[in-house]
MIVEX-525545 format. One record per residue (C-alpha): residue number from 1; x, y, z. Coordinates in steps of 0.25 Angstrom, whole numbers. Example, Ala and Ser with C-alpha at 12.3 -4.5 7.8 and 13.67 -1.06 7.14 Angstrom:
% MIVEX-525545
REC; nr; xx; yy; zz
REC; 1; 49; -18; 31
REC; 2; 55; -4; 29
This chain:
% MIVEX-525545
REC; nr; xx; yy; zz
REC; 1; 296; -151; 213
REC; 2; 308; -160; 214
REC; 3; 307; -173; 224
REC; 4; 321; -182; 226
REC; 5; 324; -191; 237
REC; 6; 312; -187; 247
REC; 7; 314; -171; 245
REC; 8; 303; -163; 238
REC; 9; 309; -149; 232
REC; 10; 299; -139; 225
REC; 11; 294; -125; 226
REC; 12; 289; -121; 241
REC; 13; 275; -113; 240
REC; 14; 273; -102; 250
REC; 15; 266; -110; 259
REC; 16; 279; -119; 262
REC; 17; 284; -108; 267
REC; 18; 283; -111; 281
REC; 19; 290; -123; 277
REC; 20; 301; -116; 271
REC; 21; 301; -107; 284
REC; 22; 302; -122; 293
REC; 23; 315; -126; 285
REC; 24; 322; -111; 287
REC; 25; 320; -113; 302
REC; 26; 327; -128; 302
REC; 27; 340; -123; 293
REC; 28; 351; -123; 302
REC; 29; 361; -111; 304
REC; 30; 372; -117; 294
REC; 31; 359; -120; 284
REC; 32; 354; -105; 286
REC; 33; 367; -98; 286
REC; 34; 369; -104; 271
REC; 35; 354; -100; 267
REC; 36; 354; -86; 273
REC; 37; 369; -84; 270
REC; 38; 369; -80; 285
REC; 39; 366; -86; 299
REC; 40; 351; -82; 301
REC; 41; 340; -84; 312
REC; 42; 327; -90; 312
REC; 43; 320; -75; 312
REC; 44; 329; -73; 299
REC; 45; 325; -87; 293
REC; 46; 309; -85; 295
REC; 47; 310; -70; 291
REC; 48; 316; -76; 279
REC; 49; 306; -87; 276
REC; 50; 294; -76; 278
REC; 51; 301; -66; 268
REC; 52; 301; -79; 257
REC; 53; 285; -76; 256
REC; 54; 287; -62; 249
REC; 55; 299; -64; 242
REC; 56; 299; -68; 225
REC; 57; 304; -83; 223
REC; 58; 300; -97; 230
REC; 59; 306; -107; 238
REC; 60; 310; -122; 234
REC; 61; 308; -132; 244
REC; 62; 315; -144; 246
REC; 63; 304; -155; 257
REC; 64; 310; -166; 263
REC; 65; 308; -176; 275
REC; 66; 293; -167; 276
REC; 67; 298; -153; 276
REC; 68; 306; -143; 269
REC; 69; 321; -144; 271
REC; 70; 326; -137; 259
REC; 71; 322; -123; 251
REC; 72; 327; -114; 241
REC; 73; 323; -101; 240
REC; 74; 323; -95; 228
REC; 75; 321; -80; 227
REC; 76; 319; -73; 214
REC; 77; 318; -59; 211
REC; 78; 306; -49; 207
REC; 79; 312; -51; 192
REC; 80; 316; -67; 193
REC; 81; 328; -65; 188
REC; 82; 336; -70; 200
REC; 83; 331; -78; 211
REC; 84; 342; -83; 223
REC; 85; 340; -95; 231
REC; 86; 343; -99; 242
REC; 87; 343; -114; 247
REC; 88; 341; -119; 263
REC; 89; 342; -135; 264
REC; 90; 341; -140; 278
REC; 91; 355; -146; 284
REC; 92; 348; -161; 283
REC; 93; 346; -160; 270
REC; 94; 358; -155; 263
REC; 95; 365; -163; 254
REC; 96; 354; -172; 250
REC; 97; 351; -164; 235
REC; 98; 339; -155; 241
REC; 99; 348; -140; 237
REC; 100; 351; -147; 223
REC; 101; 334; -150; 224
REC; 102; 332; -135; 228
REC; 103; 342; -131; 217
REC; 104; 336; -136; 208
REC; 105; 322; -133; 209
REC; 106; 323; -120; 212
REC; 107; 333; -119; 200
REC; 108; 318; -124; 192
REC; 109; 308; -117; 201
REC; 110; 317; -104; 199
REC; 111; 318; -105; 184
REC; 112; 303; -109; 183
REC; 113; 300; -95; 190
REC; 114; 307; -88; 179
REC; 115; 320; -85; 187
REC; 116; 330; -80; 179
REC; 117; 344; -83; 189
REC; 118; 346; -89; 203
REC; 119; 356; -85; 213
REC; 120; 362; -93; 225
REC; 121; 369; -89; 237
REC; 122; 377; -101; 240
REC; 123; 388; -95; 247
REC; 124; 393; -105; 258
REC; 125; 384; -117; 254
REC; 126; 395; -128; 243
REC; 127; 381; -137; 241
REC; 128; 374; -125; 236
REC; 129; 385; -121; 226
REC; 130; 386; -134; 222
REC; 131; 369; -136; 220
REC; 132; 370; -123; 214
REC; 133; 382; -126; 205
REC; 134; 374; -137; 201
REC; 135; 361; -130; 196
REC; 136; 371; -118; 187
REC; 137; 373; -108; 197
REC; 138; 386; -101; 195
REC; 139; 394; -92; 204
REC; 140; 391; -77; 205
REC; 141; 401; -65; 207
REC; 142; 395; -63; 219
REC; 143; 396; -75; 225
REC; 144; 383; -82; 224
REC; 145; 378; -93; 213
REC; 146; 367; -90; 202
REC; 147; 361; -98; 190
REC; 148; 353; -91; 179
REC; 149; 341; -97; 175
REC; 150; 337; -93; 161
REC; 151; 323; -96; 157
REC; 152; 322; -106; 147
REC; 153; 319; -99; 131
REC; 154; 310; -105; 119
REC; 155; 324; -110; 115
REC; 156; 324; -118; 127
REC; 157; 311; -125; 128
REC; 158; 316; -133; 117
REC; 159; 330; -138; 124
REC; 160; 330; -137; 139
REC; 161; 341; -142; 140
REC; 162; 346; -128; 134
REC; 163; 343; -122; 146
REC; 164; 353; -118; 155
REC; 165; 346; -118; 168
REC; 166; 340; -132; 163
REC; 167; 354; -138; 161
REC; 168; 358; -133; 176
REC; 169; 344; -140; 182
REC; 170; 350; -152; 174
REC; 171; 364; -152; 179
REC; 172; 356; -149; 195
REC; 173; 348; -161; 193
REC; 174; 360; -172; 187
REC; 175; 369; -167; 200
């Protein structure tokens, strides 16, 4: 769990969902055509929200002013070696650091759960491919940004600071 400047950012459980649904509902077109990399309904964004119960991965939530107001959901595959994420942050609350929060505890939640690389879309959205940039994800041919993740070794335990994905949660929290 990370707490700065009133905002709460941690791993939802499933029973936050509904929250998770309630702040869906209040992002605004602008907000959703980002997320959803197309302008989507509210039928779209609940069927969305119900599908998160069986998929593989979990949501990070960012709670301020008594609600939800920021996620990223991180969706790993059967194997864990890949996970995209995929971040929402509700227009009142850009800019005040909660997406460089979600970053970087899914970036610690994700390498916790054994993930081997995360993927973002980030197509259209500067301030997540800065926050990104920020956290070692690279440009991919095909357009997207991803950051591997490699599990730390015996060699490791010793020297974290040997550790790639360790130096780039360093270099995410000194920005």
């Amino acid at each position: 769990m990370t707490m700065s400047a009133g905002v709460c950012v941690r791993v939802l459980g499933t029973a936050e969902y509904e929250g998770f649904l309630a702040h869906m509902m209040r992002l605004d077109s602008e907000t959703r055509a980002l997320r959803f990399a197309a302008g989507v309904d509210d039928h779209f964004v609940m069927s969305h929200c119900l599908g998160r119960i069986l998929r593989s991965g979990f949501i990070v939530g960012a709670f301020a002013d008594g609600g939800l107001v920021g996620a990223c959901e991180v969706d790993a595959d059967d194997d864990k070696a890949v996970a995209e994420l995929a971040f929402s942050v509700e227009k009142p609350f850009r800019g005040t650091g909660i997406g460089k929060t979600l970053m970087r505890t899914a970036v610690e939640a994700a390498h916790a759960a054994g993930i081997g690389a995360l993927r973002i879309d980030a197509a259209g959205s500067p301030a997540m491919i800065r926050i990104a940039a920020l956290a070692g994800f690279i440009a991919s041919r095909d357009g997207g940004l991803t950051c591997q993740l490699r599990q730390p070794t015996v060699a490791d335990a010793g020297s974290a600071a040997g550790s790639p994905w360790f130096r780039r949660l360093l270099r995410l929290r000194a920005a």
